[in-house]
N, C-alpha and C positions, 0 to 999 in steps of 0.2 A: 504494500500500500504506500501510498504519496505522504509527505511528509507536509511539515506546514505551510512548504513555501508554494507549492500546489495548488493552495486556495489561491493565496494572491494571483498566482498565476491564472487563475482559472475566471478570478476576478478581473483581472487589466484586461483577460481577452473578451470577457464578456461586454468590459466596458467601453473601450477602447474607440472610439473613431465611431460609434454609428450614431445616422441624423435620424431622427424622430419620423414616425410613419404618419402619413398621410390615412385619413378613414379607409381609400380603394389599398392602401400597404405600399404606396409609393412614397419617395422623397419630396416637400414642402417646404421651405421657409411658410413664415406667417405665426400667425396670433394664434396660438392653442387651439390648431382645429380639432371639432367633435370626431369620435369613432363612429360611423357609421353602425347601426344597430345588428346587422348581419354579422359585422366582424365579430362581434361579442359570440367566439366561441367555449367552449369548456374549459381550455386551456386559459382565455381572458378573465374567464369567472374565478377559478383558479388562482388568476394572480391578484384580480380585487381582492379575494377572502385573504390571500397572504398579507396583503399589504394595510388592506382597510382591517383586518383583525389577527389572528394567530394561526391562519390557515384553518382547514378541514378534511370531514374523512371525505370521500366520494360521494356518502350519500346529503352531505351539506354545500357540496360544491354542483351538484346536476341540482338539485333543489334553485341554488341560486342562479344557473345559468336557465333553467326553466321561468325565471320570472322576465327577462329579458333585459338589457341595459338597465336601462330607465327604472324599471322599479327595481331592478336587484340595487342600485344606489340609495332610493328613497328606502327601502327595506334595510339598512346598514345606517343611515342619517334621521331616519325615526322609525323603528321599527314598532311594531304594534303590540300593544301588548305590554306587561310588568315583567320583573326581571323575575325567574322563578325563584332565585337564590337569596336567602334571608340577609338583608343587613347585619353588619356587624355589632354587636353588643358590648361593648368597652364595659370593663369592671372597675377600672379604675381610673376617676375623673377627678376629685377634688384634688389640688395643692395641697400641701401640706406649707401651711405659713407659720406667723407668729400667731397668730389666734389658736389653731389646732393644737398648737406645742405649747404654748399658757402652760404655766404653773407643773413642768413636768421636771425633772433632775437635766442634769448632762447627759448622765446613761442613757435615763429615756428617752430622751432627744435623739441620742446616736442609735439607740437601737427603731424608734420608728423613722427616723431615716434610711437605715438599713431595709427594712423590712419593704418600705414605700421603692426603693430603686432596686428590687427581688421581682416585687410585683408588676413593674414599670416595665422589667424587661422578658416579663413571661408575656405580658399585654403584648411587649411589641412582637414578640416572636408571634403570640397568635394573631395578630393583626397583617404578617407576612403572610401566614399561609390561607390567612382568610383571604386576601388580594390574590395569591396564585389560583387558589380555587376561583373564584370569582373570574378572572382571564378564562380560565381552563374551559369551564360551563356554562358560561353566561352565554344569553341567548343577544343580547347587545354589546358584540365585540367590537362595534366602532368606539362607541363611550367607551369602552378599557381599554381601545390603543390609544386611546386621547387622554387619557388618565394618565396614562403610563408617561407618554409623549409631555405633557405641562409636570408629570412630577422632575421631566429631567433639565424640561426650559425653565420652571421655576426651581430648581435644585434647593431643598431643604433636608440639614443633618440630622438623625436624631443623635448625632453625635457632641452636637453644640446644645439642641434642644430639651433633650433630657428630657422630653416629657411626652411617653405613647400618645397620650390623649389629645394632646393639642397635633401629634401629625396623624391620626385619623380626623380630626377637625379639619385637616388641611386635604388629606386626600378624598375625602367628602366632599368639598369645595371643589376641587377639580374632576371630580364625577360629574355633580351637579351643574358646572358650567361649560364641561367638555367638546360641545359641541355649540352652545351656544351665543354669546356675544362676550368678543376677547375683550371688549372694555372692560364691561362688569367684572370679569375673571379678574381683571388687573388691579381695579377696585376692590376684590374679595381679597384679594392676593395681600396688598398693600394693609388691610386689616385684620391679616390672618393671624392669629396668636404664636404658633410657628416659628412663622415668616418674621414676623417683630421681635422674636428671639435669637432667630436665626441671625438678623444683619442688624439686632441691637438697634432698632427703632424705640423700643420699650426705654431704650437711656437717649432720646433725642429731644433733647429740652434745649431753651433757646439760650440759656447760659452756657451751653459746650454743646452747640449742634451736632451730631453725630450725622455721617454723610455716607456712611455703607449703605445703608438702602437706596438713597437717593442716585448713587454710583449706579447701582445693575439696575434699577429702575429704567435709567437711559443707555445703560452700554449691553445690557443681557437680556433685559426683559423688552423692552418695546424698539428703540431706533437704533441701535448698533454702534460702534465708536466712528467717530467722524463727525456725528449730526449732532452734536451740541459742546459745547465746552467746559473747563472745570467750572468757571464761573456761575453755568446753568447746574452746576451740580451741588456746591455752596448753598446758590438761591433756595433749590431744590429742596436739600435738608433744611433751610431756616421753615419755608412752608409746611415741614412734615414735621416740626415739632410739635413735642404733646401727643404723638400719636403713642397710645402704648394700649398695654393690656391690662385688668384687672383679673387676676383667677382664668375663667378660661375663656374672657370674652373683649372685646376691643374697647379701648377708653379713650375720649379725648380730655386729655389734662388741659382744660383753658389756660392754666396759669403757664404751662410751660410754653404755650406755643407763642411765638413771634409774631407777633401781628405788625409790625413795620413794612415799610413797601418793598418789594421784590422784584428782578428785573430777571426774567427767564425766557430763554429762545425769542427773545426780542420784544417780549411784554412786560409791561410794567404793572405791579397793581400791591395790595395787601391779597395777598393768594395764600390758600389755606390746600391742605392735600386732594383736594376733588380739584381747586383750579388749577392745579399741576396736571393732573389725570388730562383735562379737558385739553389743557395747552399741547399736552405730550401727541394727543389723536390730531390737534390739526396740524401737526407737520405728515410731508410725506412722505417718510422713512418709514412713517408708523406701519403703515400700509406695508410698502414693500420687503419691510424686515423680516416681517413675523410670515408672509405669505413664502419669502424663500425657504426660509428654515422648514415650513411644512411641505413644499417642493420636493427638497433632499430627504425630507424624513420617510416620506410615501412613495417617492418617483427614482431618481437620478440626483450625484452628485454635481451635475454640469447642466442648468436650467438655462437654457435659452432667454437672453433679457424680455423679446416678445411674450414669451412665456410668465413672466414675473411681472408684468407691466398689465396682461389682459387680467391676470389675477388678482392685483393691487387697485383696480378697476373696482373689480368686482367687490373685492374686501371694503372699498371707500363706499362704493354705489349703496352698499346696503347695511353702513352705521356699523362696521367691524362686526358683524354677524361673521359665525364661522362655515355653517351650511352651504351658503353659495359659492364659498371657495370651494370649499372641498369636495361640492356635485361638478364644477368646472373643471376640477382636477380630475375628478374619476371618471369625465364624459368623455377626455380627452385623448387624443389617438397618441398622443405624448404619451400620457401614465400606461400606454400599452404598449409602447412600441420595445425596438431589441435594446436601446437604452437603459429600459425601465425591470425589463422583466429579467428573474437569476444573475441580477447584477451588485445585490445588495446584500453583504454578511449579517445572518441574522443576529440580532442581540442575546443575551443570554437567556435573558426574559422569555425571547419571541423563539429562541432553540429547545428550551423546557416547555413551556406550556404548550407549544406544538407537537413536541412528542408524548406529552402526555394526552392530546385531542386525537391524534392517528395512531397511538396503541389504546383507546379508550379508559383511559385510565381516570378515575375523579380521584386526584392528588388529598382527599378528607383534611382535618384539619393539623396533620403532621408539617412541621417545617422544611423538614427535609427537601422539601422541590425549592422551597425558595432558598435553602441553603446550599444547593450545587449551583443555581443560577451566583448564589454570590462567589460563590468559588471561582468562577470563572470572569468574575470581575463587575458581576452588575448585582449589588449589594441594595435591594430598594428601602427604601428610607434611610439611608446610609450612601447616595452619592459623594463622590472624590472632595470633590469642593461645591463652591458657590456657580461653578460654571458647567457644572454636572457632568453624564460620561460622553466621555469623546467620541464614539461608536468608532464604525464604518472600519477601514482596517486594524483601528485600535483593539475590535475585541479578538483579534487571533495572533499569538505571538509564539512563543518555544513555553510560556510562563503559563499560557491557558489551552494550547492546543487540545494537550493529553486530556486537558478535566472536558472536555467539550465531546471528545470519541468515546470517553468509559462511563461517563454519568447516566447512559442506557444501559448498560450492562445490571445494575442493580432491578429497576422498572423493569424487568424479565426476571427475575431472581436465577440466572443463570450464573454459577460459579466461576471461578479465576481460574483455569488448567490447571493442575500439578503442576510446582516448579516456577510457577509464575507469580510476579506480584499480583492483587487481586485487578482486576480492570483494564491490565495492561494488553496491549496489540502485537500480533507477531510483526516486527519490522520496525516494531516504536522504538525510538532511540530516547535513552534516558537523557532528561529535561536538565538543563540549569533552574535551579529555586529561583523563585522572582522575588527580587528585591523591594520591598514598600518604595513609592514613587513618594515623593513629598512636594503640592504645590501651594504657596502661599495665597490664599485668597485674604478679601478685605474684611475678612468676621474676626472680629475682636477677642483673643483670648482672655480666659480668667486672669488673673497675676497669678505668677505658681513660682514659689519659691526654688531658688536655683540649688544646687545639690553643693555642698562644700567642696572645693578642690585638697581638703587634706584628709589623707588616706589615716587609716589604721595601720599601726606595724604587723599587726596580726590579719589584715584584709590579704585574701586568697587570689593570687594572678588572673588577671582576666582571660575566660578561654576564648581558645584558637581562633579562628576564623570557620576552620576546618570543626572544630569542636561544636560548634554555634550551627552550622549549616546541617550536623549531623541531627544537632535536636529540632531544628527545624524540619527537617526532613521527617522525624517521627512521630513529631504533633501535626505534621498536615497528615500525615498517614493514617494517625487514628480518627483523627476530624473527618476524610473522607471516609473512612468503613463505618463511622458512627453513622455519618447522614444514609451511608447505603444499607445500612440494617433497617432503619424508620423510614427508608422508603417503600411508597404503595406500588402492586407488582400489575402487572398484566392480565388480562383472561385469554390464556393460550388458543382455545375455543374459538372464543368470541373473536377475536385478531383475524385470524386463519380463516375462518368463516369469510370475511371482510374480505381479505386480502388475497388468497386461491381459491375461493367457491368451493363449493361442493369437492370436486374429484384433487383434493389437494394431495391425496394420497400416491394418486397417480400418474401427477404431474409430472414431466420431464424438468429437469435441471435450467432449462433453459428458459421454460413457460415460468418457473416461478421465480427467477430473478427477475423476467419482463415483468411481471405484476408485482413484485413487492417495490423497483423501483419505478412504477406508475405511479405508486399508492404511496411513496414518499420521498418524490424529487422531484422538482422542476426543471433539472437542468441534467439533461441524459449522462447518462453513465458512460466513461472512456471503453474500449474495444477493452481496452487489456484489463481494467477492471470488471466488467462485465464477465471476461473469463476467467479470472480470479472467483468472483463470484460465486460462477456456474461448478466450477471445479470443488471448490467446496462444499457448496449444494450436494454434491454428488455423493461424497463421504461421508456427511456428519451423520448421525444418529438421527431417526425418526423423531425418537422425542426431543430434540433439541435442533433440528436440524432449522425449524422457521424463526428459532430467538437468536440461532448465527450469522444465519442470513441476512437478519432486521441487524443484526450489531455491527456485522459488516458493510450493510449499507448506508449507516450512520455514522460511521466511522471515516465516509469519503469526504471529500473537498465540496463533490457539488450536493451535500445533505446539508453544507454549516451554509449556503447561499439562499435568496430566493428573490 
């Protein structure tokens, strides 16, 4: 099998030089022409469900090409119907302040602080696996790729946060406004409790403005860098003083905020945080910003200006509603063309929850599924920084490849060979450990007392390099077997059933590599993989011979694309 530089490669060729199709599949310049409705084949529908949700088995993907263009987008943009999957139930909301802790010792202070960040991080753990199940099942996969999509443009840590409650507050907020108007979102965003923790709004009083919010407000959240200056960003926080929170809800502190005149993107007034919001919409970056980023997050790295201009249109025409962008995105013979389609590395997110929707699996409320996704680098409610993950070739490296081919192998409960570490591939060459990356963003740390530079006579040499990579080596080792014992397994049955019909039994070697990579690739299998495949096929044990197959087909280059 291919190694990791395979994908890239499999990536530039797929990406490489081609111009966007015309509806009849010929070459056009112009302004985001429509797909004609006849092109919407099985394979188009296909790549709508990839792209507008976490993909599908067969029978959600003929489902949706049965509805025909046009509605299979309004069926994805409002689909009909409640979600069947129950809201999340938080157990634990209240702060713990000076009021709670009144008249208790030291101890008891430290012990219901202990006890309170025990609870906080059982809550968050089950608040992960409630969101993977939720992606996994939900019958409104647009709203959870747009959920997913604003938690990574609006990047909140619960690292800085500390507090479960307040980021299901927040990822609530980005369900609820996911599809519908980016103002308000930016408005919600801005008094999100979170979010006020997160870039320290909650200390923006007009005695020492604090300006981290007011910073990605205009460089990450709405106009990008170029379209304003520091000066609008100064102004920016004197306006957003006073904004903080009380317990779990948004306050404006009258006292703290600045009511003096302010001089922002070329207005002058006493502006308070809504007259910033207003001012920030009527420039036209605003527009263009946010509509490229959703371009590249759905379509292609390389959007056509035409392309960004008829959409930026569209975004102003109708008061930054999110719907008429993104049916003009998905009407478009662009979001379909060879640009578009197996040209984009899945996320880690969108590589888990899809193999958990094509081997049927409902991931219950064990973490373990959003725990391989973070192993492989996409950690949710725990993004890198304030400028969230970087995707696109950032998620396959020598650091993540391996955790991306073996983290199937458990979801089949099929064992590691004799002799072999558990999940490892014939031909995998053992990884260098990944180094923690460290990027400084604008969020303000606690003060944290620096460590003494004088030693103990009696303090023990610090180990090796070599010593240090060994214990790392053995804590990711148990961390992965741990998540792959708690994770949910497959129905061998049920799969096979799906995936070689009836006479599975009697399939030739060849029929059921063609159907198992119909049924989980978009982008055909190489000759000599294919005979790899097949050749294996041939050998393996009856009973194990279709969970080799699926491991081996997961395992390729064009399985981590779509």
């Amino acid at each position: 099998m291919r190694t990791y530089a395979a994908i890239f490669a499999l990536f530039l060729a797929a990406a490489a030089g081609r111009g966007g199709l015309r509806a009849d599949g010929g070459e056009q310049p112009g302004v985001l022409p429509a797909l004609k409705p006849e092109a919407f084949d099985r394979a188009a529908a296909a790549h709508l469900l990839n792209r507008a949700g976490f993909g599908g088995t067969p029978e959600e993907i003929e489902k949706l090409h049965a509805l025909g263009l046009e509605r299979a987008i309004e069926n994805l943009l409002d689909p009909a119907g409640t979600d069947p999957l129950p809201p999340f139930q938080p157990t634990v909301s209240e702060p713990l302040d000076g009021r709670s802790l009144a008249g208790l010792s030291k101890e008891e202070r430290q012990k219901k602080n202990r006890e309170r960040r025990m609870a906080d991080q059982r809550q968050l753990q089950e608040l992960r696996a409630w969101w993977m199940r939720r992606m996994t099942l939900t019958s409104r996969p647009l709203e959870e790729k747009m959920a997913l999509f604003w938690h990574g443009h609006f990047a909140t840590s619960q690292r800085e946060v500390q507090n479960s409650y307040h980021m299901f507050l927040q990822n609530r907020t980005l369900r609820t406004h996911a599809l519908g108007s980016f103002k308000r979102l930016v408005l919600e965003i801005a008094q999100d409790p979170a979010m006020l923790r997160y870039l320290n709004n909650n200390r923006n009083v007009k005695s020492a403005p604090n300006e981290n919010f007011a910073r990605e407000l205009l460089e990450l959240f709405t106009l990008g860098i170029g379209n304003y200056s520091e000066q609008d960003i100064k102004e920016a926080a004197r306006a957003l003083t006073g904004w903080t929170l009380r317990g779990n809800e948004f306050f404006f502190a009258q006292r703290q905020h600045d009511s003096g005149e302010k001089s922002f993107l070329g207005r002058k007034g006493d502006f308070d945080g809504k007259d910033i919001m207003d001012i920030v919409f009527e420039q036209p970056a605003a527009a263009s910003f946010i509509v490229r980023k959703l371009f590249v997050f759905f379509a292609h790295d390389d959007p056509p200006p035409e392309a960004i201009e008829a959409l930026a249109r569209a975004f102003r025409s109708s008061g930054f509603e999110l719907r008429p962008v993104l049916r003009r995105l998905f009407t478009s013979a662009e979001f379909y063309s060879a640009r578009s389609r197996g040209t984009r590395i899945k996320s880690p997110v969108e590589l888990v929850v899809g193999t958990l929707k094509l081997l049927k699996i409902d991931p219950g409320d064990a973490p373990a599924c959003a725990a391989a996704a973070g192993q492989m680098g996409q950690e949710i409610f725990l993004p890198p920084n304030v400028k969230g993950w970087e995707g696109g070739r950032a998620w396959v490296s020598t650091s993540t490849l391996s955790d991306r081919y073996r983290f199937v192998r458990p979801l089949l409960a099929v064992e590691s060979p004799p002799g072999r570490p558990r999940a490892a591939r014939t031909g995998e060459k053992a990884r260098p450990e990944r180094k923690p990356t460290v990027e400084r963003s604008t969020v303000q740390k606690p003060d944290v007392e620096e460590p003494s530079e004088k030693k103990d006579a009696t303090e023990k040499p610090a180990p090796s390099e070599d010593e240090n990579d060994k214990a790392e080596k053995k804590k990711r080792a148990r961390l992965l077997d741990g998540a792959a014992r708690r994770m949910p397994h497959w129905d061998p049955q049920r799969v096979s059933q799906e995936i070689l019909g009836e006479r599975a039994a009697s399939l030739r070697a060849e029929e059921a590599v063609e159907r198992a990579a119909a049924h989980f690739l978009v982008v055909p299998l190489s000759a000599e993989t294919r005979g790899e495949l097949t050749a294996a096929y041939g050998k393996g044990s009856e009973r194990n011979r279709l969970a080799e197959l699926i491991l081996g087909i997961t395992s390729t280059p064009e399985y981590q694309v779509h």
